[in-house]
VEXFI-650764 format. One record per residue: y, z, x of N, C-alpha, C, O, CB in turn. Coordinates in steps of 0.05 Angstrom, whole numbers, plus 5000, padded with zeros to 4 digits. Glycine has a CB too. Example, Ala and Ser with C-alpha at 12.3 -4.5 7.8 and 13.67 -1.06 7.14 Angstrom:
! residues 2
488651565264491051565246493451565264493451695285491151815226 495551425257497951435273500151575258502351615268498851145282 
***
This chain:
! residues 385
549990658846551990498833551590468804553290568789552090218846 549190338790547790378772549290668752550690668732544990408787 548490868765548491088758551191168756551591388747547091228773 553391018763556091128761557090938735558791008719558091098792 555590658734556790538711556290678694558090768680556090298704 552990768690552290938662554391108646555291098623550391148669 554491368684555891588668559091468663560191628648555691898686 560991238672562691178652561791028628562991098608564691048663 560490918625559190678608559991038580561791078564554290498623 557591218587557991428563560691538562561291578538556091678565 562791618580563991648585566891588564568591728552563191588604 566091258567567991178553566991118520568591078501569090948569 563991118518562291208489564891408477566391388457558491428496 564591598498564291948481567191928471567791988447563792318507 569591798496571691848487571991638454572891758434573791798513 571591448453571391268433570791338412571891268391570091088437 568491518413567491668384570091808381571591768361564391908386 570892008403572492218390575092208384576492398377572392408403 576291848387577991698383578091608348579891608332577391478404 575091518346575091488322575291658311577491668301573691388315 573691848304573492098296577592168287578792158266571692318328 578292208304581292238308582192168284583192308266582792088329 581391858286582891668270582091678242583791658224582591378279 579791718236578491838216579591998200580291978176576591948223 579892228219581292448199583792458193584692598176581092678205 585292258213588492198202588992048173590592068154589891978225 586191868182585691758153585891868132587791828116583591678148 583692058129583592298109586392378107587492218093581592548119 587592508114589792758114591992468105593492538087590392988153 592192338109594592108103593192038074594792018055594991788129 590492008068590291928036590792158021592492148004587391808026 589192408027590492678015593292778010593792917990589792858029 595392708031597792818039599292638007598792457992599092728079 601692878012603692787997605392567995606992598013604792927998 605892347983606492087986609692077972610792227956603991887972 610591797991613291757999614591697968617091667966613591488024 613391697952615091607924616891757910615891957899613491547904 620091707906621791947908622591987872623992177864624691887932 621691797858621491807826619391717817618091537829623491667812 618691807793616291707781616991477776619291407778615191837760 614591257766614590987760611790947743609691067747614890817788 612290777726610190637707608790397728609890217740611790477675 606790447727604290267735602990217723601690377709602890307750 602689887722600789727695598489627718598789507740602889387672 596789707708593489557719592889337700591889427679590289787718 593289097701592488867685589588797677587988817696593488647698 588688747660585788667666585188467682586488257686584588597644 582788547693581188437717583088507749582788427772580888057710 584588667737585888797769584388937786582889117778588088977768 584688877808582588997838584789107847587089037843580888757865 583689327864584489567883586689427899589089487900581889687903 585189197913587389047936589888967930591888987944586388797947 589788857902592788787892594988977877597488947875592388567873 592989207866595289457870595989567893598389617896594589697856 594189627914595289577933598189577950599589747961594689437931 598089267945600589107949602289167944604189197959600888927942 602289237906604989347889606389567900608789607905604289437860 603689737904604890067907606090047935607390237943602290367905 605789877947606089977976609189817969610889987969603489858007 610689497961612289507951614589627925616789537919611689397954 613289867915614890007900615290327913616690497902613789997871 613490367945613590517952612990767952613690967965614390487954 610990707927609290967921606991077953606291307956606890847889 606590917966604190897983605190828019607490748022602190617968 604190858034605090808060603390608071604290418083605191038076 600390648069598590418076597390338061596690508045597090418093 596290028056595089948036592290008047590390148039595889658027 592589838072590089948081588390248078586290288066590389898105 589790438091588490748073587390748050585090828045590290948066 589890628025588590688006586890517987586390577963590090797996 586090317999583690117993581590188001579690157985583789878003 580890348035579490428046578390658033575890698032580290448068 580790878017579791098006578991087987577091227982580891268005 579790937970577790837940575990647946574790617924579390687915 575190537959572790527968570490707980568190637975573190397981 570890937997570391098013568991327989566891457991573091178031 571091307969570391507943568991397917568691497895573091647932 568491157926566490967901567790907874566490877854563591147891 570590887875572390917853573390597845573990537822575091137864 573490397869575090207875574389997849575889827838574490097908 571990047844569589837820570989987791570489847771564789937824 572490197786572390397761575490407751576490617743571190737770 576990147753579990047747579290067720577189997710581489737759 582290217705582790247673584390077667586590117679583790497662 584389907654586689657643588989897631588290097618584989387612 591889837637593090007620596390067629597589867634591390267620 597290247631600090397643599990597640599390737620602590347634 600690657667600090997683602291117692603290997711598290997711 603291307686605991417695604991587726603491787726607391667666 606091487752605491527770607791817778610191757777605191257784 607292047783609392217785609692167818608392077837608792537773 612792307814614092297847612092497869610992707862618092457848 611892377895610592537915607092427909605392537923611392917909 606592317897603992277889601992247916602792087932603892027870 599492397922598392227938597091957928597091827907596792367950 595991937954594391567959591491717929590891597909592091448016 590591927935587492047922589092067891588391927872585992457939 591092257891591292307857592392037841592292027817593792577850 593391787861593991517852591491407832590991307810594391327880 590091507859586891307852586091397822585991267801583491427878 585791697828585091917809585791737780583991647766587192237815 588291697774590991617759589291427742588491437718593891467780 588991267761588390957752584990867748584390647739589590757779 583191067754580991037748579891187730577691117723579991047766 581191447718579791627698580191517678578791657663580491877695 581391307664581691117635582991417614584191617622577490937621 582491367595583991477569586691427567587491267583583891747566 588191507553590791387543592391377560592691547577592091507524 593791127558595690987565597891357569598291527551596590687537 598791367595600791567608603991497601605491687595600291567643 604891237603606991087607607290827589605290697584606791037634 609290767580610790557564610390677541609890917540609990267564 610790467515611490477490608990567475606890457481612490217481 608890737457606490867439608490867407610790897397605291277454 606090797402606190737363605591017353603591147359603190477346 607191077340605091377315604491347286606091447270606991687308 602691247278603091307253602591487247600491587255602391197241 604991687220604091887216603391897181605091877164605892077228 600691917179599591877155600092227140599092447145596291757161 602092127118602092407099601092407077599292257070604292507092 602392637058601092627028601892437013600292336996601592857012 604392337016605892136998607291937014608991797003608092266980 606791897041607991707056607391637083606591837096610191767056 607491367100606491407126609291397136611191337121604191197139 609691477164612091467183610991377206608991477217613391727188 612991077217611691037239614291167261616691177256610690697241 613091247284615291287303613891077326611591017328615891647314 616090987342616590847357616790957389619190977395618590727346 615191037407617091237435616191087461614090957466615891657439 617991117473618291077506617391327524618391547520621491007513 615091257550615691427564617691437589617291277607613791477567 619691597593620691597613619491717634618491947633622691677609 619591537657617491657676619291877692618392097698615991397698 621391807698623191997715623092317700622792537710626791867716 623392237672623892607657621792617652621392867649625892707628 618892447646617092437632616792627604615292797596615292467650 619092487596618992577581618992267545619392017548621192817592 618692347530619092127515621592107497622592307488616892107499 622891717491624691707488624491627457622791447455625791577507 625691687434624391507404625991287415627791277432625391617364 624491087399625890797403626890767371628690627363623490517415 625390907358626890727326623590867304621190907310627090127332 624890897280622291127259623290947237625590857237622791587252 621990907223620690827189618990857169616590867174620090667186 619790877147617590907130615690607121616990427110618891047106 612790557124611490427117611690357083611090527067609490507128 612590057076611790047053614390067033614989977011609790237050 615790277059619690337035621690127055623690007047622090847037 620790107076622789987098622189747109619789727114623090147120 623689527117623189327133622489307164624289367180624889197128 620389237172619589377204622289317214623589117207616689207226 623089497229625089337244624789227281623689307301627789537241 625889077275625688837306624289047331622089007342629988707322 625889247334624889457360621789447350620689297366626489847362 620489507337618089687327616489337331614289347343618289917287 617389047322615988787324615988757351613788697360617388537309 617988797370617788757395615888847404613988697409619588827408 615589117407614089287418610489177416608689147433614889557402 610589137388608089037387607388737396604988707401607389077360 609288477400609188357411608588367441606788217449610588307403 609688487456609988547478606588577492606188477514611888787476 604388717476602588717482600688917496598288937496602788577487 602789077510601689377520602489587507602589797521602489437546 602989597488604089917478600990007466599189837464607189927447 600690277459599090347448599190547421601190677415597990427466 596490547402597490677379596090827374593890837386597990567360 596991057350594791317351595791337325597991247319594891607375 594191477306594291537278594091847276592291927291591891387261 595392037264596792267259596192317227597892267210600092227267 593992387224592792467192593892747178592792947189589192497192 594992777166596193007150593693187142591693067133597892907122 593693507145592193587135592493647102594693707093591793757149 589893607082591193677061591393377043591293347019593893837071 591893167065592092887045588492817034586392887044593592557069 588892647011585992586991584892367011586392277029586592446953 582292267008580992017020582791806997582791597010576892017018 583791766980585291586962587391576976588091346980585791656933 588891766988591391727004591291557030592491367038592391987011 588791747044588191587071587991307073588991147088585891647081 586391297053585191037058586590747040586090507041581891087050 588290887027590990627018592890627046593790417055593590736982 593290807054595490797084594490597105595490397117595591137102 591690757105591790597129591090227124591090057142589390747149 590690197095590589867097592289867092592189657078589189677084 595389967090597989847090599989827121602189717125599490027069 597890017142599189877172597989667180595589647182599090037198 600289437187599489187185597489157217596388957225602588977180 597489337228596389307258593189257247591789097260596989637283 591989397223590089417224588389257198589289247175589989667229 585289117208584789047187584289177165583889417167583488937189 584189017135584489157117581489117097581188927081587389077105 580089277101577589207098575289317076573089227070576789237121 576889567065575789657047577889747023580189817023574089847057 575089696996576089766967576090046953577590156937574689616950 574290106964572990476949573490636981572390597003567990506934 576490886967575591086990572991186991571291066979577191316990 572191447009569991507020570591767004572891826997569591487052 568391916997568492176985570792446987571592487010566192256994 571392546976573392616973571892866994569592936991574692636943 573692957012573693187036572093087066571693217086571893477023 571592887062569492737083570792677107569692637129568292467073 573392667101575792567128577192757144579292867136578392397117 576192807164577593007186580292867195580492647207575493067216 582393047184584792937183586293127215586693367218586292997146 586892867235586692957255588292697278590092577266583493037257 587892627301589692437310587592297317585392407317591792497331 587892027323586091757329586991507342587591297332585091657306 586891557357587691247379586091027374583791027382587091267414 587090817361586590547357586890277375588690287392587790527339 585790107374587689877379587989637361586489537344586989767403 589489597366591089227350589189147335587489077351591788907374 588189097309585988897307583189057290581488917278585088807341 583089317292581189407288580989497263583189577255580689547304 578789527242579489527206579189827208578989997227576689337178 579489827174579790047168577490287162577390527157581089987150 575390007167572190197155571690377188570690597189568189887143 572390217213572490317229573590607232571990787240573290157239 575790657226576990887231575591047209574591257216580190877232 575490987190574691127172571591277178571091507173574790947151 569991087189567291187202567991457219567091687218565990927225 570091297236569291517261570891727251570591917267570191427296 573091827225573892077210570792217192569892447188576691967184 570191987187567292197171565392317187563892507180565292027151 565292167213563092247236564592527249563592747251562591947264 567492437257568092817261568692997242569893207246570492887278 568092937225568493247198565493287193564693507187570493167159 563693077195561493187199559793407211558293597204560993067204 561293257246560393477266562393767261561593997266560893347302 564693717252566594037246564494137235563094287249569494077223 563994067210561994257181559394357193558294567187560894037150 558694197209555794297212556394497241554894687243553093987217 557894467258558094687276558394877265556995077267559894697293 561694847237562595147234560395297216560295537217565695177220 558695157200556495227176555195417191555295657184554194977165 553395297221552095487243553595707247552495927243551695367269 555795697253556495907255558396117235560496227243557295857275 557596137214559296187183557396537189555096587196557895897142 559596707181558896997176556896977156556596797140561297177167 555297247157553597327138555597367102558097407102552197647153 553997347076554597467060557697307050559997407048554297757070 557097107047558596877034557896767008555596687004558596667050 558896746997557596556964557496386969557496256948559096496936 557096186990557395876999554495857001553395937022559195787029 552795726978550095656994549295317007547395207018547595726971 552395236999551994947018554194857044556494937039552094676995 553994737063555594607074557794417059559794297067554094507088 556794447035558794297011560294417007562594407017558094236986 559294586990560394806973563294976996565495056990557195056963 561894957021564395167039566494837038568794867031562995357087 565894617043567194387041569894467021572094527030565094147030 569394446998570094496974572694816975575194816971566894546956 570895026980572995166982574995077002577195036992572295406986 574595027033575694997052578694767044580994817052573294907072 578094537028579694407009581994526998584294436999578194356989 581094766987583094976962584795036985586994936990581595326941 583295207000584195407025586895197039588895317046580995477052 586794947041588894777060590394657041591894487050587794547081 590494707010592394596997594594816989596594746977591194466975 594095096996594595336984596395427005598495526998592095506976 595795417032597195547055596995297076595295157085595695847067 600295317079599895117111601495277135602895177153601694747108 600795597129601795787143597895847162595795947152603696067118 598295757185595795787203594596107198592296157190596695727238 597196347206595496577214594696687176593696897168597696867238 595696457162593896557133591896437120590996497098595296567112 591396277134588096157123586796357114586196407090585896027146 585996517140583596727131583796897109582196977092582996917152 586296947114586897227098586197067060584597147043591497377105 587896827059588096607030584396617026583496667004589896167038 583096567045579896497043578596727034576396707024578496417071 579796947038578897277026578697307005576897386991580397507031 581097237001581697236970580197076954579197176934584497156963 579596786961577296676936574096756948572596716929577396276930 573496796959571697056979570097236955568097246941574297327000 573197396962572597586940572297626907571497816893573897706945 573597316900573897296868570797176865569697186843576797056855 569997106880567396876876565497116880564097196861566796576904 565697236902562797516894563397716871561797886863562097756924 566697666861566497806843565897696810565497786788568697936848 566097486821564697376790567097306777566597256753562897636769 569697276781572397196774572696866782571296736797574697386791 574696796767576496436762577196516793577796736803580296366730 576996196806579396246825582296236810584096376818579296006848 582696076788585496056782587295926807588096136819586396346774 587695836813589095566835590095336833588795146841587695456849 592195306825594395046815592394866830590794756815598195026826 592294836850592094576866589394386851589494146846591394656902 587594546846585294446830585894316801584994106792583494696825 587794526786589194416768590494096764590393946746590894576767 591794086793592493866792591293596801591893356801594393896800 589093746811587793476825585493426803583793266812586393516862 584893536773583893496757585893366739584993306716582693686752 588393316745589693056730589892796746589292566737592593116722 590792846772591492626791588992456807589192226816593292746811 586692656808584092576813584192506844582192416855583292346793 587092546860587892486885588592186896588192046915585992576899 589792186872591591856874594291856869595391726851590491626854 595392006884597592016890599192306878597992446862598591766881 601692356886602392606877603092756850602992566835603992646888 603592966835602792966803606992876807607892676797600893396781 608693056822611093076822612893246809615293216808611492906819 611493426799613393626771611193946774609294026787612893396724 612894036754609894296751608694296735608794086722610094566748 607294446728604294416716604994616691606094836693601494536739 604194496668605094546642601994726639599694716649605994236619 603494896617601395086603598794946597596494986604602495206576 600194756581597794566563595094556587592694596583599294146553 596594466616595394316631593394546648591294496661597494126648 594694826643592295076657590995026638588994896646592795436663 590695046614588695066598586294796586584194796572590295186577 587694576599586294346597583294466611583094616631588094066614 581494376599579594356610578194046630577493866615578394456590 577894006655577193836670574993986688574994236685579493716681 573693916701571993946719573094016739571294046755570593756724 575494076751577194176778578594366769579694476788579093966792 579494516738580694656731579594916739577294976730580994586709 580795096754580095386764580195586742578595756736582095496787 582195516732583095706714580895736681580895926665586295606709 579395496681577395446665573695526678572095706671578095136659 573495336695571095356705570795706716572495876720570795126730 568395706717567895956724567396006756567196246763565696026708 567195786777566195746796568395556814570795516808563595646789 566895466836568695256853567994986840565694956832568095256888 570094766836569894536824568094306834567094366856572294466822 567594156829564393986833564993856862563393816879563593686803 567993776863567593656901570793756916572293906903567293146904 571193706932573693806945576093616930576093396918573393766981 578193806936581193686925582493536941584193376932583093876920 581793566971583893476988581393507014579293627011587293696989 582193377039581293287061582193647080584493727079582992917070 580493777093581593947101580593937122578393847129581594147088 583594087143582394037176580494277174579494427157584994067206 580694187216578294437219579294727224577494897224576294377245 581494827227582495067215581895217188581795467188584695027215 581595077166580495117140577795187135576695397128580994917126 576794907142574594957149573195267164571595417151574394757162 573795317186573695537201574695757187573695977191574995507225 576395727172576596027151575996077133576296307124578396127143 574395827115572095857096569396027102568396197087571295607090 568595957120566696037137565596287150563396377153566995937150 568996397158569996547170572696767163574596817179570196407185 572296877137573896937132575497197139574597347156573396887116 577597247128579097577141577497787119577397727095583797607136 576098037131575298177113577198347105578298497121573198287120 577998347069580198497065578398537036576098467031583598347067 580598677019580198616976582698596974584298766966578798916948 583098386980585098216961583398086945580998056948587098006974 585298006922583997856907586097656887585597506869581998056893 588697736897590497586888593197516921593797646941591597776856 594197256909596897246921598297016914597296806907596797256950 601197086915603396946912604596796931603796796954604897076904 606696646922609196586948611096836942611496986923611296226946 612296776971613297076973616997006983618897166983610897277003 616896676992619996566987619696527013621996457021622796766974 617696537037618596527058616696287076616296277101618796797067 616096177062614495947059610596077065608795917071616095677086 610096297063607896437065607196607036608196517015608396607089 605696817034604396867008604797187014604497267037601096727003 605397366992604397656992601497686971600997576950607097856980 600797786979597497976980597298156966598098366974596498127003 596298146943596298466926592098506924590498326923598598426878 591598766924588098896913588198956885586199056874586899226928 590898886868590198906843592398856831594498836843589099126835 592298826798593398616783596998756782598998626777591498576750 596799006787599299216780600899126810603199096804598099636776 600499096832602498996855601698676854603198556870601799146889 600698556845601498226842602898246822604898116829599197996836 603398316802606098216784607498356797609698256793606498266751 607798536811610698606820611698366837613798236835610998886838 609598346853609498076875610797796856612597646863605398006886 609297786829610497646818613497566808614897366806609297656806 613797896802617297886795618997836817621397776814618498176783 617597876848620197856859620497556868622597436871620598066883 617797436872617797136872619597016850621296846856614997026869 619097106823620196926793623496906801624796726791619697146756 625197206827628497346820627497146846628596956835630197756817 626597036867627396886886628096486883629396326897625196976904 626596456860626896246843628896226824630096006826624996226831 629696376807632096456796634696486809636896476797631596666786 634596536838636896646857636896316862638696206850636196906888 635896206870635695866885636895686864638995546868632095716892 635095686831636295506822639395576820640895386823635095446800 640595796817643195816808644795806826647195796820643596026796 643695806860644895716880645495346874647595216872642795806905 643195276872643594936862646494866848646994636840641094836836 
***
């Protein structure tokens, strides 16, 4: 008798395990599987929000089928403790796992309202955008210029409101004098310093901020990544360069991003003073010219008078015999990378060529031709005017 309870006693063990078991993996395959949500939707995780009370939401906005599953599965996956305060654009079909995924990997805000400032040579622009979760795609809400325009109400809301997020958009090519008057003129941020930071020191690049934070801040963490640019690309700089400092390539790299904002011509523009510098030649380069009047406080606005090639200043190309004592302008890391790295050619001159890029001559007899046809493409425009 004994012996018959046993073998049901295991009996009904074995089936129970393999009951659970069952249930187990339904589990699984239902948190994995494709989920009931038939449009995307913005999901805000509040601070100090727990697993259980999103939960709730999703399973009322119908992203989710069981709450239970997917409490169980972010738990199960050690995730449940690792909530990002924020708004998450949840796409349609989502599972219960890529939910989790969603809401625990942190970095930028996916969904709602985002700030841009876009910091240029002579102006910031803020844009205003929405994400639409259905097109995911983004909507402008409303653009201004900082400083010419009155914020308007959309752009106060937004920041009222308390969840939008903001990111800063640095122009390549703008001075640390530019940067660093802009950014103490967005009112989001404190305004905390008097003396920009050395002129080329700022990796002009994008930067997510929040509400509140000064200006020495951002400014740090622009000098800390142009740091790490220079000293990667330095390591890795071709043989047989005139650059014997991480400065000095600084400096050209400067010229190089005020001269071309055509990408596939960095290198080729970097050849060219390349080659004038091992050859013992002026760079000759407006841009130096001018930033030996303006000193990079703001724009000159006109052209550059004879008097003013022949002025002698310490940034003047056309005078000095060499590259000028510090950089002209803040240059990304594209510039950088083609200082370093330049296109092996003999050029040694180039022009604009009318097409918002430059022609290339190996000697002085095809740059003035280069020249004449640039001078008849200038001549054709004004008389178009």
């Amino acid at each position: 008798m004994w012996r018959h309870i046993a073998s049901n006693a295991l009996t009904f063990l074995i089936v129970g395990l393999f009951l659970m078991a069952g249930v187990v993996a339904w589990g699984a395959r239902e948190y994995r599987a494709e989920g009931p949500l038939e449009a995307a939707i913005c999901l805000e995780v509040p601070r100090g929000g727990s697993i259980k009370g999103l939960s709730a939401e999703l399973v009322d906005q119908g992203a989710i089928s069981s709450a239970f599953i997917f409490e169980v599965g972010a738990d199960y996956t050690e995730k449940s403790g690792d909530l990002k305060f924020g708004r998450f654009r949840v796409p349609e079909a989502a599972s219960m796992e890529e939910i989790v995924d969603i809401i625990t990997r942190g970095g930028r805000n996916t969904c709602g309202a985002e700030v841009i400032y876009r910091v240029g040579i002579n102006r910031t622009v803020v844009d205003v955008r929405e994400l639409d979760p259905a097109t995911n795609q983004f909507v402008e809400l409303v653009s201004f210029v900082v400083a010419e325009e009155e914020p308007p109400v959309t752009y106060q809301e937004v920041k009222a409101d308390g969840s939008a997020t903001f990111r800063l958009v640095i122009a390549e090519g703008a001075t640390s004098w530019q940067i660093t008057n802009a950014l103490s003129e967005i009112d989001v941020l404190q305004a905390d310093v008097t003396d920009a930071p050395a002129e080329g020191t700022l990796a002009p690049r994008d930067y997510d901020f929040s509400e509140g934070d000064t200006v020495s801040s951002i400014l740090n963490r622009m000098q800390a990544t142009q740091e790490a640019i220079l000293t990667e690309a330095w390591q890795n700089r071709v043989d047989g360069l005139p650059l014997e400092t991480p400065e000095e390539a600084l400096i050209l790299a400067s010229i190089i991003e005020k001269e071309t904002s055509v990408p596939d011509e960095r290198r080729q523009v970097a050849s060219v003073f390349v080659n004038r510098l091992n050859r013992g030649m002026r760079l000759q380069t407006d841009p130096t010219v001018i930033y030996g009047i303006t000193l990079g406080e703001g724009v000159l606005g006109r052209g550059l008078r004879q008097s003013e090639l022949r002025g002698e200043t310490p940034w003047n190309t056309y005078v000095i015999p060499a590259l000028p004592p510090t950089p002209i302008a803040n240059p990304g890391q594209a510039a950088i990378e083609a200082a370093l790295n330049p296109d092996s050619t003999e050029y040694i001159f180039f022009v604009a060529d009318g097409t918002g890029g430059h022609a290339f001559a190996t000697n002085l007899d095809d740059h003035n031709r280069n020249v004449a046809v640039w001078r008849q493409i200038e001549a054709d425009r004004a008389n178009d005017d």
